[in-house]
N, C-alpha and C positions, 0 to 999 in steps of 0.2 A: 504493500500500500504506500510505506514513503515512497519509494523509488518512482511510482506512478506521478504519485504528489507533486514531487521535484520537477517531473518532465512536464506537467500539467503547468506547472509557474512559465514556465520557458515560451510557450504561446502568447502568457496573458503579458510580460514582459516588451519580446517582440512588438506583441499589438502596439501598446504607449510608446514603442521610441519611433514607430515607424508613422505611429498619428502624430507624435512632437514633430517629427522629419516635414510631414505637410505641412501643421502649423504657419499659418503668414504664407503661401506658396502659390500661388497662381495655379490651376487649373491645366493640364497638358491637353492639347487635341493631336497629340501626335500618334499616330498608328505602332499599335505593340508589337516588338518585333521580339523574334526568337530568341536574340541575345544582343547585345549591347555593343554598339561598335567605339561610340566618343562618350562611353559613357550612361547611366540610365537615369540618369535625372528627370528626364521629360518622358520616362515609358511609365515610372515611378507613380508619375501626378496624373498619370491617363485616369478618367470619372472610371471608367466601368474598370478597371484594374485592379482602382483605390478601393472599389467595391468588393469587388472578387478575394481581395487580400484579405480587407476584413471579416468578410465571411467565412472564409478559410478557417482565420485564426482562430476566430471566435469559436468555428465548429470544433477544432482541433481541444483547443480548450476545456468545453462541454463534455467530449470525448471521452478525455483524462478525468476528470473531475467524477464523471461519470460512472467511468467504471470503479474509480477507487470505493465512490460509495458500493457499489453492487457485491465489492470482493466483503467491504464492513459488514454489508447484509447477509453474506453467506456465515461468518463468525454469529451471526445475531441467528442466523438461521438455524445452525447446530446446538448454538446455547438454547435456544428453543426446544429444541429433540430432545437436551439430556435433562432438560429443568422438569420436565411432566408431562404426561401421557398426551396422545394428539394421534388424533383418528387419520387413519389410511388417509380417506376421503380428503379431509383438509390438508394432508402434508401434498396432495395435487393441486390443490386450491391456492396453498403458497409457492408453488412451484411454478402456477401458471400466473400471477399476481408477479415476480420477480422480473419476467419480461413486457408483461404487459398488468401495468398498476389498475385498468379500467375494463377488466376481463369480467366477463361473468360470474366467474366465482369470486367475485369481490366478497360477497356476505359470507360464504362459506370461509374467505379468509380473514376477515374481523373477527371472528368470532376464536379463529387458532391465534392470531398474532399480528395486533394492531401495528405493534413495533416493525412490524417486517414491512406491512404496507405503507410505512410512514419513510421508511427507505426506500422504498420501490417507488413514491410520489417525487419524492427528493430529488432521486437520483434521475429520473421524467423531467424535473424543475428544469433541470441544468439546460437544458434545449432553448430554455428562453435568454440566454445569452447571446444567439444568436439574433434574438430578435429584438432586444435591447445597445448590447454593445456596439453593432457599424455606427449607429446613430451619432456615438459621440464624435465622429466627424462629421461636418455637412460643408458646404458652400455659402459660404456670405457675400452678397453685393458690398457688402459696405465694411469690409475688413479693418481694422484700423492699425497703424504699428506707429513708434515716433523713433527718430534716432535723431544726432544730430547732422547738419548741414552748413553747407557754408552759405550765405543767402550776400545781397549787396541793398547796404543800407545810405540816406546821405549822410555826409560825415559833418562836422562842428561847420556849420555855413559860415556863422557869421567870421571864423577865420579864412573865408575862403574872397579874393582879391578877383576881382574882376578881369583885370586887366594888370599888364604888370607898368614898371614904371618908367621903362623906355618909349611907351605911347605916350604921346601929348595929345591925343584925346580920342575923347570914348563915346564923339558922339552916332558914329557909325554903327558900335555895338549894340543890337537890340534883343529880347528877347520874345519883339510881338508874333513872331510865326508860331514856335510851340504855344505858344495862348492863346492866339486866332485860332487854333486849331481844338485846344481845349473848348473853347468860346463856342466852337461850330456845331462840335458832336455833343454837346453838354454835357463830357464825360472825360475823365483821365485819360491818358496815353499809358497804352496796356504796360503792366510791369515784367520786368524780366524772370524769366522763368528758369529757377538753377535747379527743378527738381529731375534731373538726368540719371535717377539711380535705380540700378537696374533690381528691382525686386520683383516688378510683374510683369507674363508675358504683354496684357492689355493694357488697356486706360490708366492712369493713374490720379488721380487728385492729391493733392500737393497743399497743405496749409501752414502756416507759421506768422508769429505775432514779431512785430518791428515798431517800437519806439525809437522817434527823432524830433527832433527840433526843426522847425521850419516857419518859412511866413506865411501869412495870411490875413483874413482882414476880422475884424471887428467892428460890424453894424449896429445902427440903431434910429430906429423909424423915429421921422421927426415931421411928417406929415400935417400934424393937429398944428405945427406954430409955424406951418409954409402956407402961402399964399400961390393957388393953381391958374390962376386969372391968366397971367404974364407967360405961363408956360406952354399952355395950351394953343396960344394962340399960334404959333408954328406948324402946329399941328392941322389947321383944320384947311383942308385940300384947297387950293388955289389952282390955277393952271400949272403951274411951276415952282414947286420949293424945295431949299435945300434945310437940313435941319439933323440935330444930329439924335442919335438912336436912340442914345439912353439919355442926355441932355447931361452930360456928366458934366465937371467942372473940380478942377482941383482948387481948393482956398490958398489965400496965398499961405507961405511959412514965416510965422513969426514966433516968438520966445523960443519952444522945446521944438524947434523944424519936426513936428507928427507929419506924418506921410497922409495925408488924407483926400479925399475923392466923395465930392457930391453926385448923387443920381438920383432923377426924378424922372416917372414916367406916367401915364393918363391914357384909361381905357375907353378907347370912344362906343367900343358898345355895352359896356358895366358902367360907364359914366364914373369910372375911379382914378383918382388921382392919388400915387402914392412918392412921398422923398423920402430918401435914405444918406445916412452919414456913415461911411467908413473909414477907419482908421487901419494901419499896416502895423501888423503888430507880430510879434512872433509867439509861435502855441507850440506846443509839443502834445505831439500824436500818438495814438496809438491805436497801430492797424492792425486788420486780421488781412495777410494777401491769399488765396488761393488760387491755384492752376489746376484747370482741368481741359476741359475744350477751349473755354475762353480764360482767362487771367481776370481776376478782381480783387478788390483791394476795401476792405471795408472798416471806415474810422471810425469805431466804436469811442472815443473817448477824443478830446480834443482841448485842452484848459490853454488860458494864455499867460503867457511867461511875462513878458514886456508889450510896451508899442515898440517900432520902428523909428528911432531919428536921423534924421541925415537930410543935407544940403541939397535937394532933387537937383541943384548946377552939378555940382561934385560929387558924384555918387563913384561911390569906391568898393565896397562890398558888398556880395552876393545878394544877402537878403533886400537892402535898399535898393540895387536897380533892380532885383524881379519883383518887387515892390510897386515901383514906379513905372515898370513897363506895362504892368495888368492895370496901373491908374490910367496909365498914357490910353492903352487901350479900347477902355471903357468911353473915353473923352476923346478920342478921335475917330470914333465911328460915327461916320455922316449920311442919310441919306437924301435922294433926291424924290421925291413924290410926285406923279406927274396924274396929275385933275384926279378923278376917284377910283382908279384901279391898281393902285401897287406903287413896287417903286423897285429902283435898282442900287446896286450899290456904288459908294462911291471913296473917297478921302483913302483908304487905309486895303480899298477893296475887299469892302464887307458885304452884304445885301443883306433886305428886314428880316430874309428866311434863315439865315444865320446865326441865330439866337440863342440856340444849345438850351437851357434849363432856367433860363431866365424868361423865353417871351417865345411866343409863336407867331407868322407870320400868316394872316387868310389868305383865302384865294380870293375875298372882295375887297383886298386891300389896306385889311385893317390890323393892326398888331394886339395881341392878347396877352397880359402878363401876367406874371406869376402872383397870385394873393398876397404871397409873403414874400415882399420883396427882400427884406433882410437876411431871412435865410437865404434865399435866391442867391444873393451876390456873394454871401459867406459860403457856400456851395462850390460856387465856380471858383471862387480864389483856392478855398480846398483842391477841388481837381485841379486844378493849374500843378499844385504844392505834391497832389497826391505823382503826378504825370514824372516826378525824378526819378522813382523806381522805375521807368523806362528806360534808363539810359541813354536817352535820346537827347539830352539837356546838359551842358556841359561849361564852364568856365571860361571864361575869353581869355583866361591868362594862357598862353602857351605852355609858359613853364610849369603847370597844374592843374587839369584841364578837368582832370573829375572830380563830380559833386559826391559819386559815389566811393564806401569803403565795402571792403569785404567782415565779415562779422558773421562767428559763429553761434546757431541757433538751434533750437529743438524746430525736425517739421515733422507736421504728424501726416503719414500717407494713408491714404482711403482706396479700394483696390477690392475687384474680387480676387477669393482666397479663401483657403481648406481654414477653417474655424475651429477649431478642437478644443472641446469641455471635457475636462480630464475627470470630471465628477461622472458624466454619464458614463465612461469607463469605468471607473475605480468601483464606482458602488454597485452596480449588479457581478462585477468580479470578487468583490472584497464581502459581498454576501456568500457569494460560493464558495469562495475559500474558506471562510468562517465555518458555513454548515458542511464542508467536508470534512477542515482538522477535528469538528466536535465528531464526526463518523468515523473517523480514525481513531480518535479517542475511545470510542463507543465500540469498533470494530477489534480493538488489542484489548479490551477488557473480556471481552469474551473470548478470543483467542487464549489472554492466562489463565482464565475459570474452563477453559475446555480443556488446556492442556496442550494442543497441539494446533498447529495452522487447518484449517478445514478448507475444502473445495466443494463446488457442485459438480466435480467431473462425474460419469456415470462408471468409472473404476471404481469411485470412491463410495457409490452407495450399492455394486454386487458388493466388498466389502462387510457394507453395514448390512446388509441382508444374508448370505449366504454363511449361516452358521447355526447351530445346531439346532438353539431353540427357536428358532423362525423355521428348521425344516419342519419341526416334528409339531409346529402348527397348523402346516401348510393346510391342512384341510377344515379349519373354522377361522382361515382367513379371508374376509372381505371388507368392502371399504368403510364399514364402521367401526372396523377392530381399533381398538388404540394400542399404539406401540410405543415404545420411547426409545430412548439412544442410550445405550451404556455410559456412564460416566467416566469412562477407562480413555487411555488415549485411544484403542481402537474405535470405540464410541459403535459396538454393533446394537442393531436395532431388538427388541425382546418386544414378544407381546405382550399386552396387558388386558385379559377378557376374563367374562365371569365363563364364556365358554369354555376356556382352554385350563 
C-alpha cells in the first residue's frame, strides 16, 4: 500500500508544476507534433493537449489512490471473516459490492459489512478527480501579471532651456504646430508605447502610473462681472468679417509677469455668452497610460504647484514659452465669416471646424461651445501637456533636445492566458490523500490483528476452503451457512450451523 501511495503522489505533483508551467502563458494554436524539434514550448500550451495532460494525470492519480484503498478493503475484508460468523450468501454480496459499490446486493451487503461498502464508495469517490481537478486551469481574457519596465517620462522642465545661448533670438522658435494639432483633434498626441515584452503570443495591454511636473492653465469663469454687448457685436454676420475664434486676448504683464490669457465666447443659438481667465501655472500629474490597440493616457489627479512667471519678450524656459505658445494660440486664431453660411480659416491657418473639445463648428454656420468653458480650456492645455509622452515635442536647444527621461516602473500586462487556482487542485487532491492515508491507517491495523498481509487472489480462498472441516461439511453446505475465517495466519474458513 505505501509503495502505491508514493507512486500515486508522483501524478498529483507532476499535475501542479506543469499547471504553474502555464500559469501567465498564452495559449499555443500550434499543431502537436510527434516530438519536438526547437523545442516544446508551444506543443506544451496547445488547449486540447493542456486538456489531455490533465486528464491523464488526474486519471493516473485516481488510479493509484484507488487501488491503494481497495488492497485497505481486502485487510478490512478478512478482518471481517475472522471477527464473526457471515453467511455464504453475503460473503458474494461483498465480493460483488468490492467492484461494483451500487450492485444489487447492496442490502445483502449492509447488513455483512457496512465498513466494506464505505470502502468500496470511497474508493468509486476517487473518479471524481477527474472531474474536478483539469478545472483548476482554465483561460482568462483578462490575465493580469506586473513586473517592472523601463517607460519614458518628462524630466524636471522647468530646468530645461529652450534654446541655448549662442542664438540671439528665439523669435522663430515656436511650439504652435504640436498645439494646433492638439487644438484640432481635441485630444493628446498618442504616447509612446515601451510595452515590447515578449510574454504573449496575442494582444497585449500594457498599463502603468507616471507622475510629473508640467504646465498648464488655471481657469476661472468671470462671466457674471463681463459685459457681452461689445463682444458680440463681431459676431453677428455682415457681408464680410474678420474676427477672431475665441476672442482671446493676453492682459498686459505687470508686478508678478503671471502668464495669462483672456477668452470669451457667445452662443448665437443658446443665446450664451461665457468669459474665462486663465493663468499658466505648473501642476503635477498623475496619469494612468495604457497601450492596447490604441494608447491612452488618463489624468486621474492633477493639483497645482505654482503659477508661471516670466517676461512673454524673454522667454527662456520650457515651461514659459509652451506656456505662451498655447496663449499665442488661443489669440491668434482668426476667422473670416462670409454673410450666413460659415466661414474659413484664416491668420495662423485654423478654420471654425477646428475646435477639438472646446466648440463645434454647424453646417449653418454657426459655432457651439462647450457649457463649461473652464474646464474646456483646462482640458486642452492638459492634452497639449499630456501630448510629451509622444515624443514628438522636443527642446530647441540643440545641445538637449529631450523633454523626455527614461524611468523605471511597475506595468501591469493584461493578456489572455492559462489562469491556474492552485486551491481547485490542492483541495479535491489533499481530500484524497487524506481519506487514503486514514485507509492505510485502517488497512495495517487489520493487517496486524490478522496477522498476515491478505489478498483476494482466488489461490488464496481454495486455500481458505479446501480443508478438512469444510470437506466433511460439504453436504449441508448452502448459501445461508455461516462460516468464518480461522484466526490463525492460514485464516481457513470452518463452518458454523446448527446443521453441521
Amino acid at each position: 500500500m505505501g509503495v502505491i501511495f508514493l507512486l500515486a503522489l508522483c501524478p498529483i505533483v507532476l499535475h501542479h508544476f506543469y499547471y504553474h508551467y502555464l500559469d501567465g502563458r498564452s495559449p499555443s494554436n500550434s499543431a502537436i507534433k510527434s516530438f519536438c524539434i526547437k523545442g516544446c514550448s508551444n506543443e506544451l500550451r496547445n488547449q486540447t493537449l493542456v486538456s489531455d495532460i490533465g486528464i491523464s494525470l488526474a486519471y493516473a492519480s485516481q488510479t493509484l489512490l484507488a487501488t491503494v484503498i481497495v488492497i485497505a478493503a481486502m485487510q478490512v475484508f478478512w478482518r471481517r471473516m475472522r471477527s464473526r460468523p457471515i453467511r455464504i450468501s453475503q460473503i458474494d454480496a461483498l465480493m460483488n459490492i468490492r467492484t461494483n459499490p451500487f450492485s444489487p446486493s447492496f442490502f445483502r451487503a449492509v447488513r455483512a459489512s457496512f465498513s466494506l461498502i464505505f470502502l468500496a464508495m470511497l474508493a468509486f469517490s476517487m473518479s471524481l478527480l477527474s472531474v474536478f481537478v483539469p478545472g483548476a486551469i482554465k483561460i482568462s481574457d483578462d490575465f493580469v501579471t506586473s513586473k517592472q519596465c523601463t517607460v519614458q517620462k518628462p524630466r524636471n522642465l522647468t530646468a530645461v532651456n529652450v534654446f541655448n545661448n549662442t542664438q540671439s533670438n528665439s523669435s522663430t522658435l515656436s511650439y504652435t504646430t504640436p498645439i494646433i494639432t492638439v487644438l484640432s483633434s481635441g485630444s493628446y498626441l498618442p504616447p509612446l508605447n515601451p510595452c515590447n515584452e515578449d510574454i504573449s503570443d496575442g494582444p497585449i495591454q500594457c498599463e502603468y502610473i507616471i507622475d510629473f511636473t508640467a504646465p498648464g492653465f488655471d481657469c476661472a469663469d468671470v462671466t457674471a462681472t463681463s459685459n457681452s454687448s461689445g463682444f458680440t457685436t463681431p459676431f453677428i454676420f455682415q457681408n464680410s468679417s474678420d474676427t477672431f475664434l475665441f476672442q482671446a486676448s493676453q492682459p498686459p504683464q505687470i508686478g508678478d509677469l503671471e502668464m495669462q490669457v483672456s477668452v470669451q465666447t457667445y452662443d448665437f443659438k443658446r443665446a450664451v455668452y461665457q468669459a474665462v481667465n486663465c493663468t499658466g501655472v505648473l501642476r503635477q500629474y498623475s496619469t494612468i497610460v495604457s497601450h492596447n490597440t490604441s494608447s491612452t493616457i488618463d489624468a486621474f489627479e492633477s493639483s497645482i504647484i505654482s503659477t508661471i512667471q516670466a517676461n512673454a519678450s524673454q522667454l527662456v524656459t520650457f515651461p514659459a514659452t509652451y506656456i505662451n505658445d498655447i496663449i499665442s494660440t488661443l489669440a491668434g486664431i482668426d476667422v473670416e465669416m462670409i454673410g450666413n453660411s460659415g466661414g474659413r480659416g484664416s491668420g495662423i491657418s485654423m478654420t471654425p471646424i477646428m475646435m477639438g473639445n472646446i466648440g463645434t463648428f454647424g453646417l449653418d454656420g454657426n459655432m457651439t461651445w462647450r457649457d463649461n468653458m473652464t474646464i474646456a480650456l483646462e482640458e486642452f492645455a492638459q492634452n497639449a501637456t499630456l501630448s510629451f509622452l509622444s515624443g514628438q515635442i522636443f527642446s530647441f536647444d540643440p545641445e538637449d533636445p529631450d523633454l523626455l527621461e527614461s524611468t523605471t516602473t511597475t506595468c501591469t500586462y493584461t493578456f489572455t492566458a492559462y489562469k491556474y487556482s492552485p486551491y481547485r487542485l490542492f483541495v479535491p487532491y489533499g481530500v484524497a490523500v487524506l481519506v487514503t492515508i486514514l485507509c492505510i491507517i485502517w488497512g495495517w491495523s487489520a493487517i496486524r490483528r490478522n496477522g498476515v498481509e491478505e489478498s483476494m487472489d482466488f489461490s488464496r480462498f481454495l486455500r481458505a476452503v479446501l480443508n478438512e472441516r469444510m470437506y466433511e461439511a460439504r453436504e449441508y453446505l448452502d448459501k445461508n451457512t455461516k462460516v468464518r475465517s480461522e484466526d490463525t495466519v492460514e485464516g481457513d474458513l470452518a463452518p458454523i450451523s446448527s446443521n453441521y
